[in-house]
C-alpha positions as CSV (number, residue, x, y, z in Angstrom):
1,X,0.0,0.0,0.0
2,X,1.5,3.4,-1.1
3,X,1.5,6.0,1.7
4,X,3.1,8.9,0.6
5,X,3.6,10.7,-2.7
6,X,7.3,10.0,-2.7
7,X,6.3,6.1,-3.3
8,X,4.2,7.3,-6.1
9,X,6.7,9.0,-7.6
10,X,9.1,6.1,-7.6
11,X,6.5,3.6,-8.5
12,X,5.6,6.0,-11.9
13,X,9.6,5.9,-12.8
14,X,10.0,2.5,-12.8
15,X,6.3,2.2,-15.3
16,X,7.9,1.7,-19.0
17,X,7.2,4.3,-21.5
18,X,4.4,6.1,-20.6
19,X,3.8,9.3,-22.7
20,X,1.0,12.3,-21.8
21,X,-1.3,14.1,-24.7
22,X,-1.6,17.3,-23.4
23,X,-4.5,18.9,-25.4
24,X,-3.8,22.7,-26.1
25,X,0.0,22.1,-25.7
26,X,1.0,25.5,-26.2
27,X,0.2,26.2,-22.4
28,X,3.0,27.3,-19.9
29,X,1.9,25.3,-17.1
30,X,1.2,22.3,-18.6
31,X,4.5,22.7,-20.4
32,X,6.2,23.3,-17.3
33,X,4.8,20.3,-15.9
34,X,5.4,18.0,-18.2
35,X,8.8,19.1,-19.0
36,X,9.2,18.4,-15.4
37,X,8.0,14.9,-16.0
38,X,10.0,14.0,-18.7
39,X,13.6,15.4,-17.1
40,X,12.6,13.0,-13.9
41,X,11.9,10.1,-16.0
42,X,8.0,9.4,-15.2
43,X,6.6,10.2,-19.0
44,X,7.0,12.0,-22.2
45,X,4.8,14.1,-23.4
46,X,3.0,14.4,-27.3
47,X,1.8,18.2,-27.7
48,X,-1.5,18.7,-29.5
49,X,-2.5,22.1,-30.6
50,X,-0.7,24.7,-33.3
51,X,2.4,23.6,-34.3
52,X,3.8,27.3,-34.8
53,X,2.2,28.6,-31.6
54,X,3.4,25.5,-29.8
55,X,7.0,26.2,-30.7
56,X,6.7,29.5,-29.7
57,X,5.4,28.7,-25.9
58,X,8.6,26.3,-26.2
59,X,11.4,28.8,-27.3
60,X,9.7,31.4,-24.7
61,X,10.4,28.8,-21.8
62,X,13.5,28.0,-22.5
63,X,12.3,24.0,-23.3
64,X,13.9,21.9,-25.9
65,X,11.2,20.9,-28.3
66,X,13.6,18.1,-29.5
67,X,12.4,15.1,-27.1
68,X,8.4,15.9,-27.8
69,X,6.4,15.4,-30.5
70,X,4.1,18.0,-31.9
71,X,0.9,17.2,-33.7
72,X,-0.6,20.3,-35.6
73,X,-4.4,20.8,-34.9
74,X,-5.4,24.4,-36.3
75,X,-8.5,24.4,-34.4
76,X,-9.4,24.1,-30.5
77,X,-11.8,21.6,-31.1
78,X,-9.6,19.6,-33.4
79,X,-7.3,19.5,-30.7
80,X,-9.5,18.1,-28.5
81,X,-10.6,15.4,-30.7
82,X,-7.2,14.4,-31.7
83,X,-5.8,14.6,-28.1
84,X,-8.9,11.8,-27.0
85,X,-7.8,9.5,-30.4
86,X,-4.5,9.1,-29.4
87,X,-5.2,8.0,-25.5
88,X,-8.0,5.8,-26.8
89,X,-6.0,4.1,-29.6
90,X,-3.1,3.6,-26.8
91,X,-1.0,6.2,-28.3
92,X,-0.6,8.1,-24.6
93,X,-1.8,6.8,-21.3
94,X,-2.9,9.6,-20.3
95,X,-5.0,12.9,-21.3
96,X,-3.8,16.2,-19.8
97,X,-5.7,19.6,-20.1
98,X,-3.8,22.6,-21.4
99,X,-4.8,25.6,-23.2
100,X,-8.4,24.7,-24.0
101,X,-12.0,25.0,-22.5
102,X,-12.7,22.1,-19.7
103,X,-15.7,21.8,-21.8
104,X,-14.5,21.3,-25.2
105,X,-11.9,18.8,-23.9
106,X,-14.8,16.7,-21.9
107,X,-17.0,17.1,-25.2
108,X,-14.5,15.1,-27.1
109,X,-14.0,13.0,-24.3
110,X,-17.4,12.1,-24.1
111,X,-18.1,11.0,-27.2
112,X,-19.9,7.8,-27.4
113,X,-18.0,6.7,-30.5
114,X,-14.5,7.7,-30.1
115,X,-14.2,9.1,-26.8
116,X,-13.1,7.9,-23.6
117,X,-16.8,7.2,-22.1
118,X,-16.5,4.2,-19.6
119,X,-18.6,4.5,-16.1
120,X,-21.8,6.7,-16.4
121,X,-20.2,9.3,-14.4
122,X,-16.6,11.5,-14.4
123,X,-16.2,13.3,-11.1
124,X,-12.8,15.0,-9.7
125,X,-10.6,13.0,-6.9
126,X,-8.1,15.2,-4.9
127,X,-5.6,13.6,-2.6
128,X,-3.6,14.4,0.0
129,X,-0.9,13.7,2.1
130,X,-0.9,15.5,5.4
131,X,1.0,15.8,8.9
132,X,-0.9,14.4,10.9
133,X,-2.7,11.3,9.3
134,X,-1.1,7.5,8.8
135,X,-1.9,7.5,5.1
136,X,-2.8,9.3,1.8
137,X,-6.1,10.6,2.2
138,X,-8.4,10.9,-1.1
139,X,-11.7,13.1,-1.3
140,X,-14.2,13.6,-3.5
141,X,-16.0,15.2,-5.6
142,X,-15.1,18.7,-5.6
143,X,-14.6,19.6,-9.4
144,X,-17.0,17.9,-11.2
145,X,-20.5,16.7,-9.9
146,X,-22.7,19.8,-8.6
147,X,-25.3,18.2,-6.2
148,X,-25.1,14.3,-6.8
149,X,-28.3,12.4,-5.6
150,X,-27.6,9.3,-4.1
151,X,-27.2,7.3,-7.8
152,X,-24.7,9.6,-8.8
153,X,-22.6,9.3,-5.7
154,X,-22.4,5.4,-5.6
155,X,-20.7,6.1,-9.1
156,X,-18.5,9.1,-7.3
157,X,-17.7,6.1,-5.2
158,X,-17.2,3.5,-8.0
159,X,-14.8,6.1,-9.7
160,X,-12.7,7.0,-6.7
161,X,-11.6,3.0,-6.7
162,X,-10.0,3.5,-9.6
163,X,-7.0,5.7,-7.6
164,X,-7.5,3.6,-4.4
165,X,-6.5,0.6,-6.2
166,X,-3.8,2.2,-7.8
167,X,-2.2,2.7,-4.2
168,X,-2.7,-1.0,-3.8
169,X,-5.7,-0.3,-1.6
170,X,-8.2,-3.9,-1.8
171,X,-10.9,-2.9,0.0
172,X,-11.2,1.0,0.7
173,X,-12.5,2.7,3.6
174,X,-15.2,5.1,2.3
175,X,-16.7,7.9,4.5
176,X,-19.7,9.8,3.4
177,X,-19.5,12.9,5.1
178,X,-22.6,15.0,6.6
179,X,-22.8,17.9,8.6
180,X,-23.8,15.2,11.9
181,X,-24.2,11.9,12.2
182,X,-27.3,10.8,12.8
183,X,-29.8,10.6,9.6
184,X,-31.8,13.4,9.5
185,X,-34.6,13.4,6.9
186,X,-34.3,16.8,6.3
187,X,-30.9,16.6,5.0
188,X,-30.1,15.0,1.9
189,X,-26.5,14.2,3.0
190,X,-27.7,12.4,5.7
191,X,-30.1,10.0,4.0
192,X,-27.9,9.7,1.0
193,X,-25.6,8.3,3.8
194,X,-27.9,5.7,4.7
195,X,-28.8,4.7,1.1
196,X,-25.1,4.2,0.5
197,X,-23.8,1.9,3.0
198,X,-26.3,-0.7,2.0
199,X,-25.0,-0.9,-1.4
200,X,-23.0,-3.4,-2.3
201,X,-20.2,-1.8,-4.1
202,X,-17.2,-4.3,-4.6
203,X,-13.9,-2.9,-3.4
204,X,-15.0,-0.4,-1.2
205,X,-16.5,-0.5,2.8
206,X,-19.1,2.4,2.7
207,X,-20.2,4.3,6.3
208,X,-21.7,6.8,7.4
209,X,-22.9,9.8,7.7
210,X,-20.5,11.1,9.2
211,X,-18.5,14.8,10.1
212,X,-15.6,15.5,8.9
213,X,-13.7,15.0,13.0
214,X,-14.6,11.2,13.0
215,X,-14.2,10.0,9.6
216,X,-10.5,10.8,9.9
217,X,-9.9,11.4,13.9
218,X,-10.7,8.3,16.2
219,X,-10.6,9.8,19.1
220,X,-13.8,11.7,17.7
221,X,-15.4,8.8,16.8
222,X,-15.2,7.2,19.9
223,X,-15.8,10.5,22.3
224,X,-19.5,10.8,20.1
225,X,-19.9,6.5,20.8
226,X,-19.8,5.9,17.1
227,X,-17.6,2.2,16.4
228,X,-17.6,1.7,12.8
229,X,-14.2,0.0,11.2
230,X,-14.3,3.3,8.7
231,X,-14.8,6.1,11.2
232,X,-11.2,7.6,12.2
233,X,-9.3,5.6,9.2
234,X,-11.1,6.4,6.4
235,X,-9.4,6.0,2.4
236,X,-11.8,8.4,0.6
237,X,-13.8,11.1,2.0
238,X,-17.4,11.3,-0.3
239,X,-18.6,15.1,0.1
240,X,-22.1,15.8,-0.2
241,X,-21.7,18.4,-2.6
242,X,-18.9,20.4,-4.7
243,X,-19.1,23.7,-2.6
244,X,-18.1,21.3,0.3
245,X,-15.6,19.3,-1.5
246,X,-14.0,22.7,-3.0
247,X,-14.0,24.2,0.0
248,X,-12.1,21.7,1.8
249,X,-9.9,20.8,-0.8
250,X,-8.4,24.7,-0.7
251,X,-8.5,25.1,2.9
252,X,-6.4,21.8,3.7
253,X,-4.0,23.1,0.3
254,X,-3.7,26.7,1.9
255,X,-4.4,26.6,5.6
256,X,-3.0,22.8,6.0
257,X,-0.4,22.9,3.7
258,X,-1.0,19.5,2.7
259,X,0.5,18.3,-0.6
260,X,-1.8,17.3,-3.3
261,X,-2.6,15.7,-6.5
262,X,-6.3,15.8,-8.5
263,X,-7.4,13.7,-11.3
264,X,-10.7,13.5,-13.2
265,X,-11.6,9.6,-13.2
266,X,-14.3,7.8,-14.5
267,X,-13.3,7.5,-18.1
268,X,-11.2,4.7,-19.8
269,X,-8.1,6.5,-18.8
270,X,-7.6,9.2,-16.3
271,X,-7.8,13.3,-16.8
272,X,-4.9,15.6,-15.3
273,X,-6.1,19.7,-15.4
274,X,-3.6,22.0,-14.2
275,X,-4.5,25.2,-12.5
276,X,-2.4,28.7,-12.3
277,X,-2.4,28.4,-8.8
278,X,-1.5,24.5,-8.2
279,X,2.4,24.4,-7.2
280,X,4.5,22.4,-9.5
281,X,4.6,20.1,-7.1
282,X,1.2,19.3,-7.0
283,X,1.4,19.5,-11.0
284,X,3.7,16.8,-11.0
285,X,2.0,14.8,-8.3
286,X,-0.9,14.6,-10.4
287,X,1.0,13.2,-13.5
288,X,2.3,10.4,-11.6
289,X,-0.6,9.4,-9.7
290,X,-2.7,9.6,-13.3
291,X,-0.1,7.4,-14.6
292,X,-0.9,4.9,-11.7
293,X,-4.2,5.0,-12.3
294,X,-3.4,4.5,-16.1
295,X,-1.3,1.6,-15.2
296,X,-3.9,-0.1,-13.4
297,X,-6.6,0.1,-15.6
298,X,-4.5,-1.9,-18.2
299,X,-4.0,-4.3,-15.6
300,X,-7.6,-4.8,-14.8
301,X,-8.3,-4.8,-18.5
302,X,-6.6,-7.4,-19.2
């Protein structure tokens, strides 16, 4: 079982020729990512967007456009398109955003014929690695799904396997989280809660509802009398909705400090978007862990 990132990167070093198609490659963060990837041996990195403009981003960063190769798409949307035909026909591993609309990436993504559809939902999984808990800590969604009905969360749920597998998890530890821990049936989260942990969802344990304190402390769980083998070591956190999951994923970036990494999962293969204001740490982190996650997928594929 992998518990910290430095394992992950390790583990995506030793993973044999693993390349990203970054859609929109003439993007300085997602350059400066994958550059990143490629000098510390995890993947290299096929650019998709305009050739000249691509080039250009290159020269201006001071990046050797030698080791990549660049496939000319004149248009956004042919980007998108081609970027999603090369990680379907096994040409890359994995799809990374760079500059292009979320949705125009997702459209091509999304398509029923050549596209990357596989479960009936995509939703966001951010994990961290923090001081003061035993293990990598993954929570979802708060990128993707607005307000999931109970349906839509057991997919959430389905989804998030895909990344604890990928850390050699067999069964994980699921927490749905609610603002208290009793069901209330004036509160969705609650009764969502209840709905969940009778479903039988192979590879994950499913509890709750419970608040945020005891699904990861113990001593929480036990001071409010609740013995559940989740409460207090908890894998994945399920949020009830995506203000919640935002809002916690920031705080616990900016207030905790935590490192992080955030994929999109749900699809044949696994979805890295960069943000201005993720670190390049967290950049990279998210590469590696999407290659994982790629890696594992073949694996059960086959």
């Amino acid at each position: 079982m992998i518990t910290h990132f430095a394992e992950i990167l390790a583990r995506a070093v030793q993973l044999p020729n693993r390349k990203i198609a970054v859609c929109g490659g003439d993007n300085a963060e997602a350059l400066e990512a994958v550059e990143k990837a490629r000098a510390l041996g995890i993947a290299s990195s096929i650019l998709v967007g305009d050739e000249a403009t691509i080039r250009t981003e290159l020269d201006a960063l001071g990046i050797d456009p030698e080791p990549y190769e660049i496939v000319h798409a004149p248009t956004l949307q042919d980007a998108a398109v081609t970027a999603v035909r090369l990680v379907a026909e096994g040409q890359a591993d994995i799809l990374m955003k760079g500059n292009i609309d979320t949705n125009i990436m997702l459209h091509a993504v999304l398509d029923k014929e050549h596209g990357l559809r596989h479960n009936k939902v995509l939703s966001h999984v951010a994990l961290f690695e923090l001081h003061h808990y035993d293990k990598l800590l993954a929570m979802t969604d708060g990128g993707m799904n607005i307000a999931p009905d109970a349906d839509t969360k057991a997919e959430i749920i389905k989804n998030s396997l895909q990344v604890t597998r990928a850390l050699g998890i067999d069964i994980a530890k699921v927490a749905v989280v609610a603002a208290k821990e009793k069901v209330n049936p004036k509160m969705q989260a609650t009764t969502d809660a209840a709905d969940l942990r009778t479903r039988d969802i192979p590879g994950a344990l499913v509890d709750g509802p419970f608040a945020i304190d005891n699904a990861i402390n113990r001593e929480a769980a036990l001071a409010k009398g609740i013995t559940s083998e989740v409460a207090g070591d908890c894998d994945v956190l399920l949020m009830p909705q995506i203000e919640s999951g935002n809002a916690f994923y920031k705080a616990l970036v900016f207030l905790g400090h935590a490192w992080v990494a955030g994929i999109i999962v749900g699809a044949r293969r696994p979805i890295v978007l960069t943000s201005r204001v993720d670190t390049e740490q967290a950049k990279l982190y998210s590469i590696a862990l999407a290659m994982l996650v790629s890696d594992r997928l073949q694996q059960d594929a086959t």
